[in-house]
C-alpha positions as a Markdown table, in Angstrom:
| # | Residue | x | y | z |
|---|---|---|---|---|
| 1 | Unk | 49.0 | -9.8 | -83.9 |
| 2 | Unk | 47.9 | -12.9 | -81.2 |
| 3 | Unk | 50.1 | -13.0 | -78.0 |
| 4 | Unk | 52.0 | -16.7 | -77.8 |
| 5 | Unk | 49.7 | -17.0 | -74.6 |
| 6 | Unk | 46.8 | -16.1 | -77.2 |
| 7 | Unk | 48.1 | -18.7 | -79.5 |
| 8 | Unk | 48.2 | -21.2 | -76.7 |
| 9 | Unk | 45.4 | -21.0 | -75.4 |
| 10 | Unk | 44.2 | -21.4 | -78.7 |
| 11 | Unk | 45.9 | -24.4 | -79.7 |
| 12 | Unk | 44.7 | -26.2 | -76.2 |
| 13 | Unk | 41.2 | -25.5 | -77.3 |
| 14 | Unk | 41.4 | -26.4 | -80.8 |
| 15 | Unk | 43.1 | -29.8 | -79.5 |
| 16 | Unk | 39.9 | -30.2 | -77.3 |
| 17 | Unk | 37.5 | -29.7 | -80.2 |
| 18 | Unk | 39.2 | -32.3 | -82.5 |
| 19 | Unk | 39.1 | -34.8 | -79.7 |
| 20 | Unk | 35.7 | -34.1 | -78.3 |
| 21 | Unk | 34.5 | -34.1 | -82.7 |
| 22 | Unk | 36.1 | -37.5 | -82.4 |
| 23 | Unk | 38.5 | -36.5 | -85.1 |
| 24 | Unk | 41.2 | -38.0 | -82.8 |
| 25 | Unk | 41.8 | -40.8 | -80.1 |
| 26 | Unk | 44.3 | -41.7 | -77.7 |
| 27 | Unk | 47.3 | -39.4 | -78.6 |
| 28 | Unk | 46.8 | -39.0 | -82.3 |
| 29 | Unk | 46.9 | -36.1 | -84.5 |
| 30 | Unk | 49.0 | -32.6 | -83.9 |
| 31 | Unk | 48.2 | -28.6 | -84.3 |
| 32 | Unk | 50.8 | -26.0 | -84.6 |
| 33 | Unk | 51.0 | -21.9 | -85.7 |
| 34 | Unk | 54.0 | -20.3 | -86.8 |
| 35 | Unk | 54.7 | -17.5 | -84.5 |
| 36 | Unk | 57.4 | -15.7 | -86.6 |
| 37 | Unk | 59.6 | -16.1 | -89.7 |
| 38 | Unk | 61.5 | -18.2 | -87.1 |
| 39 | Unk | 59.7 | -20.2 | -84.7 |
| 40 | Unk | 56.2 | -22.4 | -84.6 |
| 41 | Unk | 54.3 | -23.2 | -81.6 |
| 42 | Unk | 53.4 | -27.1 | -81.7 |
| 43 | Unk | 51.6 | -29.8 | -79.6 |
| 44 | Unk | 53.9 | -31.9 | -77.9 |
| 45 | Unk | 54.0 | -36.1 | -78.6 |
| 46 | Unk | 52.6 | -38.9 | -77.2 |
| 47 | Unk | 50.2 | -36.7 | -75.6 |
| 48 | Unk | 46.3 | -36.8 | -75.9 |
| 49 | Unk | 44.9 | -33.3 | -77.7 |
| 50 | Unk | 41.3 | -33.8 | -75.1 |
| 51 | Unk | 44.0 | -33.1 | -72.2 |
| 52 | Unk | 46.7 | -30.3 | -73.2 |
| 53 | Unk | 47.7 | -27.7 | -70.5 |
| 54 | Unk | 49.3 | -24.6 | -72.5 |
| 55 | Unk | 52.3 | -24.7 | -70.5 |
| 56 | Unk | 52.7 | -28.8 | -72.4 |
| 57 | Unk | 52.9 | -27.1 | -75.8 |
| 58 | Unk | 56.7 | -26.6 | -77.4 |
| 59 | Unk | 58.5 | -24.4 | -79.9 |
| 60 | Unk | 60.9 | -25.5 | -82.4 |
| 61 | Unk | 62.4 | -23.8 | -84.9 |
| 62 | Unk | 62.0 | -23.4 | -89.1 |
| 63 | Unk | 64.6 | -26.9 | -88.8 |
| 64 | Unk | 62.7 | -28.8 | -86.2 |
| 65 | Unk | 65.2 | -27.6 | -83.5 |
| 66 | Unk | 63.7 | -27.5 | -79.9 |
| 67 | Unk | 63.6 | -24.2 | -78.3 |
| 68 | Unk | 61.7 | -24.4 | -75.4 |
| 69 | Unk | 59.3 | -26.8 | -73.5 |
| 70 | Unk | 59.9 | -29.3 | -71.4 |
| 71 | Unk | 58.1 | -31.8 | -73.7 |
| 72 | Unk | 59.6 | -32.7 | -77.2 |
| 73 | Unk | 58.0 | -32.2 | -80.2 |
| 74 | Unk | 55.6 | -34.5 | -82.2 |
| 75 | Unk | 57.1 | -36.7 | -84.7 |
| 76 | Unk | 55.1 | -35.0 | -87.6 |
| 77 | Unk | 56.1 | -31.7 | -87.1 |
| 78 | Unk | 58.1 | -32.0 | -90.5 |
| 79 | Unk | 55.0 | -32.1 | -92.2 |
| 80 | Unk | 54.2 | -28.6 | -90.8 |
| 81 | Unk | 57.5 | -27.1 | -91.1 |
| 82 | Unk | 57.3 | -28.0 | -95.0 |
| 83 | Unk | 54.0 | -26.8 | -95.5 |
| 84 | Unk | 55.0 | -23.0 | -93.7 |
| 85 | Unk | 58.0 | -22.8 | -96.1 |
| 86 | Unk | 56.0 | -24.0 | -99.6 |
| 87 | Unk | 53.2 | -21.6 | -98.1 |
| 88 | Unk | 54.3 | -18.1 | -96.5 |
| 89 | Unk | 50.5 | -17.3 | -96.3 |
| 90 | Unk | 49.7 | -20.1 | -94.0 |
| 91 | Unk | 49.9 | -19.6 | -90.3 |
| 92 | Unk | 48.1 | -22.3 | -88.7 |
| 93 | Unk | 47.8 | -26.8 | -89.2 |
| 94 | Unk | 45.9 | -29.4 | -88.4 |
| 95 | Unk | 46.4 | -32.9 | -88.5 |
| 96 | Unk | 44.0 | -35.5 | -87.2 |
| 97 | Unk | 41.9 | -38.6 | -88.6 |
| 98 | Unk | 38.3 | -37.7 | -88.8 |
| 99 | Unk | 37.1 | -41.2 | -89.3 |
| 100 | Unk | 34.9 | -40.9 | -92.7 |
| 101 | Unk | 37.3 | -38.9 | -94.4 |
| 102 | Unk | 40.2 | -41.3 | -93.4 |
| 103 | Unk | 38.0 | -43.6 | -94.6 |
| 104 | Unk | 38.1 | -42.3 | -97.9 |
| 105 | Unk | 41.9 | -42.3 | -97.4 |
| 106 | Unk | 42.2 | -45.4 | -96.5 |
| 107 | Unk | 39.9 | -46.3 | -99.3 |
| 108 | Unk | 42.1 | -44.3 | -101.9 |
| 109 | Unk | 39.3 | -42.0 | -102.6 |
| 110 | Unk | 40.1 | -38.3 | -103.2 |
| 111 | Unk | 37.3 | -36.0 | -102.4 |
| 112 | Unk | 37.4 | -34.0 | -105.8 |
| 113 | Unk | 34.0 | -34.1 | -106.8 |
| 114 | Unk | 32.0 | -30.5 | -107.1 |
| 115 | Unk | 29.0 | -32.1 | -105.0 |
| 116 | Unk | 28.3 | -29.2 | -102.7 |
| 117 | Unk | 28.7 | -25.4 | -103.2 |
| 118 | Unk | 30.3 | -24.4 | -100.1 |
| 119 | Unk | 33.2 | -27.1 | -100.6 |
| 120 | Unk | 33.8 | -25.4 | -103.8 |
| 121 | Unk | 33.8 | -21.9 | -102.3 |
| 122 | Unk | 36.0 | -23.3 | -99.0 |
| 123 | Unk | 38.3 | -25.2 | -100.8 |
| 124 | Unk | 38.2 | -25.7 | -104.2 |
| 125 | Unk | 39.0 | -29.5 | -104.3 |
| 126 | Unk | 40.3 | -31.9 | -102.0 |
| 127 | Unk | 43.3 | -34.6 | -103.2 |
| 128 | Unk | 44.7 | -37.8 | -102.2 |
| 129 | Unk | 48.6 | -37.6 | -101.3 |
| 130 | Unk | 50.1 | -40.8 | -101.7 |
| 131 | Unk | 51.1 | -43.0 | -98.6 |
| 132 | Unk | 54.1 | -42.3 | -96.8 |
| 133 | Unk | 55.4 | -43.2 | -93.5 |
| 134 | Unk | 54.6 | -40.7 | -90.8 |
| 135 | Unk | 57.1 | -39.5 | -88.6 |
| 136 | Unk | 60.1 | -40.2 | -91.7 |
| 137 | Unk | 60.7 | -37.9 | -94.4 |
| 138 | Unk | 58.5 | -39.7 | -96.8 |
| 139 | Unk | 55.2 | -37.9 | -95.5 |
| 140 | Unk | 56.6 | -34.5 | -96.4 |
| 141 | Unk | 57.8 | -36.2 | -100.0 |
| 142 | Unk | 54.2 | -37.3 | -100.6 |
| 143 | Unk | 52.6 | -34.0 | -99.7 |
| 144 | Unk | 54.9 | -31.7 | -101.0 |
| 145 | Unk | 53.5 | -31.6 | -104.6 |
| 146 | Unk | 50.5 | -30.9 | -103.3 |
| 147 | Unk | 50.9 | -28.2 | -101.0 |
| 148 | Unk | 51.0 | -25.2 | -102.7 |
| 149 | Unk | 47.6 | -26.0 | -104.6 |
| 150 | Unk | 45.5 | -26.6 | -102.0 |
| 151 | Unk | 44.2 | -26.2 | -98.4 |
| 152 | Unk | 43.6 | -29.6 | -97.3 |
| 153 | Unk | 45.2 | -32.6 | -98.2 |
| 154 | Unk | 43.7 | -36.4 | -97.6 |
| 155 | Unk | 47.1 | -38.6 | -96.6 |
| 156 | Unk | 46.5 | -42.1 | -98.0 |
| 157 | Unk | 45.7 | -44.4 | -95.2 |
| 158 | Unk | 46.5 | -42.0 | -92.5 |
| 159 | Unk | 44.2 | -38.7 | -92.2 |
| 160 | Unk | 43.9 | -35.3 | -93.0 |
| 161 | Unk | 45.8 | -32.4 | -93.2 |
| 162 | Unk | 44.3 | -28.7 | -92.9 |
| 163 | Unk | 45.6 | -24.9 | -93.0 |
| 164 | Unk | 45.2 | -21.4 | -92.7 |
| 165 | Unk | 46.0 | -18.0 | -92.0 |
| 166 | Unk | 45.0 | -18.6 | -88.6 |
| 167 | Unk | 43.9 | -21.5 | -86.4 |
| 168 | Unk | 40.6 | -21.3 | -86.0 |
| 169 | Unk | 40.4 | -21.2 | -89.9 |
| 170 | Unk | 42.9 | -24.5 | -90.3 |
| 171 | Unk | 40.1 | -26.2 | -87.8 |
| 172 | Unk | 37.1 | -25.3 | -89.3 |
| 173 | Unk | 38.5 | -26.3 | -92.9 |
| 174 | Unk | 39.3 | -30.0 | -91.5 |
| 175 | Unk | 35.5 | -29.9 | -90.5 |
| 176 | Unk | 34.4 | -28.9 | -93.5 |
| 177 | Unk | 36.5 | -31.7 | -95.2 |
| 178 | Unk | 35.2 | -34.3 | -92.3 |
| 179 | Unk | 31.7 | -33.4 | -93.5 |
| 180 | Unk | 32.1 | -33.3 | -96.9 |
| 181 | Unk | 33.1 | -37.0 | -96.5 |
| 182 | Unk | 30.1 | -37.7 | -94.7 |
| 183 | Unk | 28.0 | -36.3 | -97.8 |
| 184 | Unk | 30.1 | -38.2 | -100.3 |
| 185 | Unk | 29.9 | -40.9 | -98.8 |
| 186 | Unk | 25.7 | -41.0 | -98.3 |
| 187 | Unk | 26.0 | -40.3 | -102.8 |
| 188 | Unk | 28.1 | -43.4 | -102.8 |
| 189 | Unk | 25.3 | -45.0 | -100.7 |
| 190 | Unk | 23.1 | -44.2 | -102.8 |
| 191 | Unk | 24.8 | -45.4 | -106.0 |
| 192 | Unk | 24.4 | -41.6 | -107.7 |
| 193 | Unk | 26.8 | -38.1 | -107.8 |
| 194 | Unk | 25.4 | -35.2 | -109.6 |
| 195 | Unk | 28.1 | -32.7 | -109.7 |
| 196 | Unk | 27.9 | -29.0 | -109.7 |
| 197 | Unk | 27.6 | -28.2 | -113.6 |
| 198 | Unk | 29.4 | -25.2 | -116.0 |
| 199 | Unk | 27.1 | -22.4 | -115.0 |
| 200 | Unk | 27.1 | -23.2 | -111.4 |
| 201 | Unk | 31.0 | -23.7 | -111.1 |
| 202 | Unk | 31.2 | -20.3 | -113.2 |
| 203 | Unk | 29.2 | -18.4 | -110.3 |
| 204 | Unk | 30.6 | -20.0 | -107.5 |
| 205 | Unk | 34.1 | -18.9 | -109.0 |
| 206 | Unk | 32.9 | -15.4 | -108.9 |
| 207 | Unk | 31.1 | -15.5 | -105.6 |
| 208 | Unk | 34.2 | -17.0 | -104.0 |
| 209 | Unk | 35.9 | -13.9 | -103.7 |
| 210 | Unk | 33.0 | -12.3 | -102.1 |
| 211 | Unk | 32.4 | -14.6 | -99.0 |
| 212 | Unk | 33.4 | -13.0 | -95.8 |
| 213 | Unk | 36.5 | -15.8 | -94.5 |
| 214 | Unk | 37.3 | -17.3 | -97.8 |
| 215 | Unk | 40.9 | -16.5 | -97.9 |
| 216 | Unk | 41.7 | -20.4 | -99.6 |
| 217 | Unk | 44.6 | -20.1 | -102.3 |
| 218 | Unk | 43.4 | -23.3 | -103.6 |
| 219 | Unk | 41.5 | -23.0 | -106.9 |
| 220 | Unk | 38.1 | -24.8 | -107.9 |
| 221 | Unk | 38.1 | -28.4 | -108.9 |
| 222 | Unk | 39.8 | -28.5 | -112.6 |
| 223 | Unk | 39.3 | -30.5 | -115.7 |
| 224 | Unk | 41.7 | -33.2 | -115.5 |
| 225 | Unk | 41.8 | -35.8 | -112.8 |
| 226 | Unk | 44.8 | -38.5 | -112.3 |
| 227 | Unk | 43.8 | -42.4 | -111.6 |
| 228 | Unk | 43.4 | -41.8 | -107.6 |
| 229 | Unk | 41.0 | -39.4 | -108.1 |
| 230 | Unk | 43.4 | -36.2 | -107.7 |
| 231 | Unk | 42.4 | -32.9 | -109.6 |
| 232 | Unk | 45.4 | -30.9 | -111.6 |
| 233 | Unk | 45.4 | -27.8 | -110.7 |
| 234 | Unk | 45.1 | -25.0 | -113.7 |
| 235 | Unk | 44.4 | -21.6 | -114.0 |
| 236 | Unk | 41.1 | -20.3 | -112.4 |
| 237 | Unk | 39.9 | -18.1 | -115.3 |
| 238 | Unk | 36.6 | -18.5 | -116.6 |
| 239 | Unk | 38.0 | -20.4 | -119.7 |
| 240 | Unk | 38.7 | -23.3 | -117.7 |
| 241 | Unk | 35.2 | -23.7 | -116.3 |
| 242 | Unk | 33.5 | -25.0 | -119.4 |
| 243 | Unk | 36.7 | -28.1 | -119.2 |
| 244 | Unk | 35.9 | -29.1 | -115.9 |
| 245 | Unk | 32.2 | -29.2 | -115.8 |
| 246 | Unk | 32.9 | -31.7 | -119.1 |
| 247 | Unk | 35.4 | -33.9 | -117.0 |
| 248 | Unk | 32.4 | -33.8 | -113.9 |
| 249 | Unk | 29.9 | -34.7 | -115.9 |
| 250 | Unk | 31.7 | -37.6 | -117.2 |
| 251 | Unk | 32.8 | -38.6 | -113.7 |
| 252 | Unk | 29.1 | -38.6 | -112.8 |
| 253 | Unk | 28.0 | -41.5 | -115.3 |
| 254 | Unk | 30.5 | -43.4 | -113.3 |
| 255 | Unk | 30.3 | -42.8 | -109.2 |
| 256 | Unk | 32.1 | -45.2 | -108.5 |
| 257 | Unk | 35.5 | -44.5 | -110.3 |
């Protein structure tokens, strides 16, 4: 298991990647890992993530309590404390606001569409939480359904949310989402989706659990999608592939929806 100097060190680099990405500015956006079955290891606030020394990082415990560090802890670390107890697998989170996927936030646009295989391998489908106020308990109310059923989470007119069993994992997820946006957005360009149909979803579902890294809990896109664009998550057998190519395909004759 990673040293806390290990996970530090981590966590400082991490912080410089989002920032030099552009997936942050000024002092948004947070990282943490969860050390033990009682503490987590979190950027501090009001503190940019291009310019973290390890010795500025804090621990808290499972409550939010601070332990140690001489800065306090971000305002957002409820967010990560819920999503470690809804998801004993995770050890790792990102939050920052990669600009074309906050985009399709802020737009009220969940990215749930089977466009691209390796999304669908990575992680399964990506939903639209509802808006709630950061830093108060109503982010954590808004995600919480959510959690358990997937690996990264748009927030409504606020940014993205990505984890892991480990950091580097949580980062590279909340690229993956960043570009996926990028793609979805060039189809909406365009004025055309054509999303991944039965027989492809049907093989990705078995290849999934033969990719080297994929360790996602979340399953593939589903049938049934709510007015924001959400998918429902059901179960992942190969019964339920022939529903949710049907629901694509009817998405597809209207993009825009």
């Amino acid at each position: 298991m990673p040293s806390e100097r290990r996970h530090r060190r981590d966590i400082v680099f991490f912080g410089g990647m989002l920032h030099q990405r552009g997936y942050v500015a000024a002092m948004d956006g947070n990282l943490s890992v969860r050390l033990d079955e009682r503490q987590v290891l979190a950027t501090p606030t009001a503190m940019s993530k291009g310019m973290l020394l390890a010795s500025d990082l804090v621990t808290v415990d499972m409550e939010g309590r601070h332990l140690s560090g001489r800065h306090s802890a971000s305002s957002e670390i409820g967010m990560h404390l819920l999503i470690y107890k809804l998801r004993p697998d995770v050890r790792a989170i990102v939050h920052a606001h990669p600009p074309t996927a906050t985009g399709f936030a802020a737009a009220g646009l969940a990215l749930s569409q089977p466009l691209v295989c390796e999304v669908v391998i990575g992680l399964g489908s990506i939903p639209l939480a509802r808006y709630g106020t950061p830093g108060t308990p109503e982010l954590s109310q808004t995600l919480e359904p959510l959690v358990s059923q997937y690996d990264a989470i748009l927030m409504s007119n606020h940014g993205v949310v990505a984890y892991g069993d480990t950091l580097h994992h949580a980062y590279m997820k909340m690229e993956t989402v960043e570009h996926f946006a990028q793609i979805a957005l060039v189809t909406h360009l365009l004025g055309r989706q054509q999303p991944l149909g039965e027989e492809d979803l049907e093989k990705l579902m078995i290849a999934r659990g033969k990719y080297q890294g994929t360790h996602s809990a979340a399953s593939l896109p589903t049938a049934s999608a709510s007015g924001n664009g959400n998918t429902v998550r059901s179960s992942s057998s190969r019964k339920t592939i022939a529903a949710r190519s049907s629901s694509f395909r009817g998405m597809a004759k209207n993009p825009s929806s």
